[in-house]
Every structure is written in C-alpha cells, then in structure tokens.
TIBADREN-934825 format. One record per residue (C-alpha): residue in three letters; x, y, z negated. Coordinates in steps of 0.1 Angstrom, whole numbers, padded with zeros to 4 digits, always signed. Each point is the difference from the previous one (the first is absolute). Layout:
REM TIBADREN-934825
ALAXYZ
...
REM end
This chain:
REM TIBADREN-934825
UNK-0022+0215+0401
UNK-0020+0007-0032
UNK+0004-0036-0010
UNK+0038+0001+0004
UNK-0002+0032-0024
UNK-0019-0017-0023
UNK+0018-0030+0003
UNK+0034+0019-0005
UNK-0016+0017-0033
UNK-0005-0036-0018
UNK+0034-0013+0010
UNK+0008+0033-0025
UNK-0023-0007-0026
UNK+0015-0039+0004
UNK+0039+0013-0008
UNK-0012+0028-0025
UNK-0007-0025-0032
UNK+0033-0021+0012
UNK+0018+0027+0000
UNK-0012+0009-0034
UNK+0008-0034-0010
UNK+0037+0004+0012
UNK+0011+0029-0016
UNK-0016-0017-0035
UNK+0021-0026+0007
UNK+0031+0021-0001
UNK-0011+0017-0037
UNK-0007-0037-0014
UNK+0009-0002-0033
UNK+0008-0039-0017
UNK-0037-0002-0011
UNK-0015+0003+0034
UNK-0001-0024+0028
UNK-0007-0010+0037
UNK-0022-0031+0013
UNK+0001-0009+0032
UNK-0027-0028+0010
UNK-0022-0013+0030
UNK-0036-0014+0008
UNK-0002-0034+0016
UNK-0035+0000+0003
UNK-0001+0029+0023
UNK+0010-0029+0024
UNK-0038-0016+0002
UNK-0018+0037+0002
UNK-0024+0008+0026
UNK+0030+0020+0009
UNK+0026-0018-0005
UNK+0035+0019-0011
UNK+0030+0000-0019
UNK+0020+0025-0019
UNK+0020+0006-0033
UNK-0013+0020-0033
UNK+0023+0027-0020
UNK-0005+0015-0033
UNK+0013+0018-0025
UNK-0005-0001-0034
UNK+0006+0033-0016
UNK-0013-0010-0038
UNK-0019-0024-0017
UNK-0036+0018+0014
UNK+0009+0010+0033
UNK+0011-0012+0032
UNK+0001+0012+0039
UNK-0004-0032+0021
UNK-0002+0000+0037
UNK-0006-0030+0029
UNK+0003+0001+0036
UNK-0009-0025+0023
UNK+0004-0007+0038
UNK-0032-0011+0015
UNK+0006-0028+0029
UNK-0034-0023+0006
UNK-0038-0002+0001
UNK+0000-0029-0017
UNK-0038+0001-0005
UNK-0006+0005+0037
UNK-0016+0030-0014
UNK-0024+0013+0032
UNK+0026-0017+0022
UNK+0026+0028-0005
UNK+0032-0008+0016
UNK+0039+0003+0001
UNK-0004+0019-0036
UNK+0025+0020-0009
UNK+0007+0030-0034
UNK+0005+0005-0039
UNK-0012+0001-0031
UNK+0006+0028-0029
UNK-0008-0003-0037
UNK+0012+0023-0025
UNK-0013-0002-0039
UNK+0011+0021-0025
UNK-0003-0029-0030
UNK-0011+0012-0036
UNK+0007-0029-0029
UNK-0023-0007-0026
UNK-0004-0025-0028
UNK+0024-0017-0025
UNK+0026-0016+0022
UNK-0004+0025+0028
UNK-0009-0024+0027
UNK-0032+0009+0011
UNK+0000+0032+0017
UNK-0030+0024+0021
UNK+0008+0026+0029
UNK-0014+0014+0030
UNK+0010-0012+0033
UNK+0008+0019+0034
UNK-0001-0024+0028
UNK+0008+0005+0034
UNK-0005-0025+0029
UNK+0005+0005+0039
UNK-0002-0025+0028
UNK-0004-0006+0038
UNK-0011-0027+0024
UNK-0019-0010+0025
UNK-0035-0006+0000
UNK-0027-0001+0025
UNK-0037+0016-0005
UNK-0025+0020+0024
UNK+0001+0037+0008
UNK-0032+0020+0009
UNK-0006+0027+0028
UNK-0025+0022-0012
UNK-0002+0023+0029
UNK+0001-0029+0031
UNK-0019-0024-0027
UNK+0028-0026+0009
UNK+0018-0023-0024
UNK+0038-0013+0001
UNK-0009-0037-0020
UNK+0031-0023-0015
UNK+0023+0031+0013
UNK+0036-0009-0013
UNK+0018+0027-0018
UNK+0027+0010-0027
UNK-0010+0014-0032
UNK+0011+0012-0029
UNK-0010+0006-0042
UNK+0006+0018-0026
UNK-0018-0004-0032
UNK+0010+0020-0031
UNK-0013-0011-0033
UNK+0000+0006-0039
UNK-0010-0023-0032
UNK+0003-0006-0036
UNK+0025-0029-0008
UNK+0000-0023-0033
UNK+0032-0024+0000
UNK+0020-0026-0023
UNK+0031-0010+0002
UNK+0008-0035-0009
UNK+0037-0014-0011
UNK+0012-0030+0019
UNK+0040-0006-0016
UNK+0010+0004-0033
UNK+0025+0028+0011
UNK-0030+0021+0009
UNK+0013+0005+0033
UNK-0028-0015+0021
UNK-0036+0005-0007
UNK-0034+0002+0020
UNK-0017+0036+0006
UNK-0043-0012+0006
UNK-0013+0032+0010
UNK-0040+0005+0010
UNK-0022+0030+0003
UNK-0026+0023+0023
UNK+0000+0027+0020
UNK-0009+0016+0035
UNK+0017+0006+0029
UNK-0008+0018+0034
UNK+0008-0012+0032
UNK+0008+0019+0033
UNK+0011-0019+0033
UNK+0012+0013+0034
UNK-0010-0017+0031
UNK+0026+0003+0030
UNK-0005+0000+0038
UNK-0038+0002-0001
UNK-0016+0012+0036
UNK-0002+0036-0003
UNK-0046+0001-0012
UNK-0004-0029-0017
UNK+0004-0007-0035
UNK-0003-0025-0028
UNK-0040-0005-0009
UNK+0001-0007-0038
UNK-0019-0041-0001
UNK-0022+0000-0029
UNK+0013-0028-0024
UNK+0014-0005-0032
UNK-0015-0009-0034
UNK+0003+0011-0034
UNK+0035+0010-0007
UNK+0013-0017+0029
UNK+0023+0025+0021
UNK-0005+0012+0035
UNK+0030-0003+0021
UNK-0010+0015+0029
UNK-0016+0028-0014
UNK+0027+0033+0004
UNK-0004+0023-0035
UNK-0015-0024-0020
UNK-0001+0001-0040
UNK+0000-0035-0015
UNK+0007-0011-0033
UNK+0027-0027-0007
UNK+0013-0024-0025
UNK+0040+0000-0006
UNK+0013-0034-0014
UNK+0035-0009-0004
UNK+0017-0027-0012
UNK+0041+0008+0005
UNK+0035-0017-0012
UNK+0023+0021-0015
UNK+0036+0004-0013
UNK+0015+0022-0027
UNK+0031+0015+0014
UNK+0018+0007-0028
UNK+0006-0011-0031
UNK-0008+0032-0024
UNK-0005+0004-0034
UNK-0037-0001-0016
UNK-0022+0025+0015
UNK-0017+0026-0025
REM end
C-alpha cells in the first residue's frame, strides 16, 4: 500500500514538468522552439530500454528537456533478475553558456522504477531456519539527482539535426519491495560490493552514480535565431 502511494506521487511529479512544458508550448513565440529526439544507445544498457526526449527551448540560455523510457530486459543478467519490466524519468532544467550557446549545465531529477523476478534466501530469526534460492517478485524504485554538462553537436546544414553528449555525477537512493515473502523471514543483507560499485539487493541504499548520454535529436521547427 505505501508503495502504491508513493508510486502514485512520482507518476505526479513525472506529468508536472510535461505539463509545464505544454502550456509553454501554447505561448511560443517565432524565436522559440521544440526538439524532439531519442537515445539508441539506451538499447545495450545493463537495462536495456527505449523512449523519446522532448524539449523546449524557451531562449537562447534556457531550456526544459525531459525523457522517458520504458524499461523491458536485464540484458546484463544482472543477479539473474527476470521477466523485467518499468520506466525511466529524466527531467533537466538546461542553462546555456558560451559563445554559440551549445554547451549547456543543469541539475537532473531522475526517477527509475522496476520489477521482476529474482530469487535469493530469506532468514528466520526466531526458528533459526532459512528459505535458500526462494523464488519471488520484486520491485525498485531508485530516485536520484546530479549535476549535468552537455554539447550539442550540428549534423545538417539546416540545423535541424544535431547530437546532444551529456555526462555528469550524482547520487541516488534506492528502496525495493519484496512480495509474497513467508510471513518471519526476511532478506539478510550479503556483504559485497567494492568501491563505488552499487548494491542491488540492499533496500535504502545511498550510492553515488555517473549519468552519460549520448542522444539523436531533431529540431521541430524552423524559427528564427534564438537571442
């Protein structure tokens, strides 16, 4: 119940900046513009998923961009997770800098939520018994936050298409929900891990992370120069 609340709460923060996007839309003047774009790398993540970019380009210095993707394998076989199924969130509110107003910095919001099906062993504290391999369904959601640099990179001579290379850091916290477990056992955290690596087992964990992006996108419309 308290995830479905919470759950329910992100999907509003999710439609709040694409709502503010929309009604920008409908006061755009001739020197402002959408883009509309997607990331084909996202394909060959540890996650693999899929899903188109939006933003709008108020002036020559800032921009509100947004991506959302649908989350659909394990292609890394990550702890043998299973039948994996969610979405992605990204919302950046871009700030231009520089000469030709290509290279931009923001902060990123990111939200990311997933289940499937994994099996690990639960422990019986009271009748000192253990559940090993027990098959369950699970489920993630790990919120995050990180300062963004990005260029953006002209690919036609009509300006229309150009490349947006994006990288930064961050952190992110993670909190998962294990279903159907036998009522008195629970999850025993497994020591592991090095360095920076992240814990994927481990339920309210703070880990830090590295955004990079590397996305395709396309000018909508064909406005006037941006000042």
């Amino acid at each position: 119940m308290v995830i479905a609340v919470q759950l329910a709460s992100m999907r509003k923060l999710i439609l709040l900046p694409l709502l503010v996007l929309s009604v920008c839309a409908c006061a755009q003047k001739g020197d402002r513009y959408w883009s509309i774009g997607v990331n084909p790398f996202s394909l060959g993540e540890s996650m693999s998923s899929i899903g188109p970019c939006a933003g709008f380009r108020f002036s020559a210095g800032f921009e509100l961009w947004a991506e959302g993707s649908y989350i659909f394998h394990n292609l890394y076989k990550i702890h043998d997770w299973k039948n994996m199924r969610g979405y992605r969130f990204i919302f950046q509110p871009r700030y231009y800098v520089g000469k030709g107003r290509t290279l931009f910095i923001t902060p990123e919001f990111r939200l990311k939520q997933f289940s499937y099906t994994t099996a690990l062993p639960f422990v019986n504290k009271t009748t000192n018994d253990t559940l090993y391999n027990y098959t369950h369904r699970a489920s993630q959601v790990l919120i995050g936050g990180a300062f963004v640099i990005g260029g953006q990179f002209v690919l036609s001579e009509r300006k229309r298409i150009f490349l947006e290379v994006t990288a930064g850091m961050g952190g992110k916290l993670r909190f998962i929900n294990r279903k159907n477990i036998p009522e008195g056992y629970e999850y025993e955290v497994q020591p592991g891990g090095f360095g920076l690596a992240p814990h994927y087992n481990w339920d309210n964990d703070g880990t830090p992370y590295f955004p990079l992006g590397l996305r395709l996108m396309w000018r909508l419309n064909n406005s006037k120069q941006l000042r």
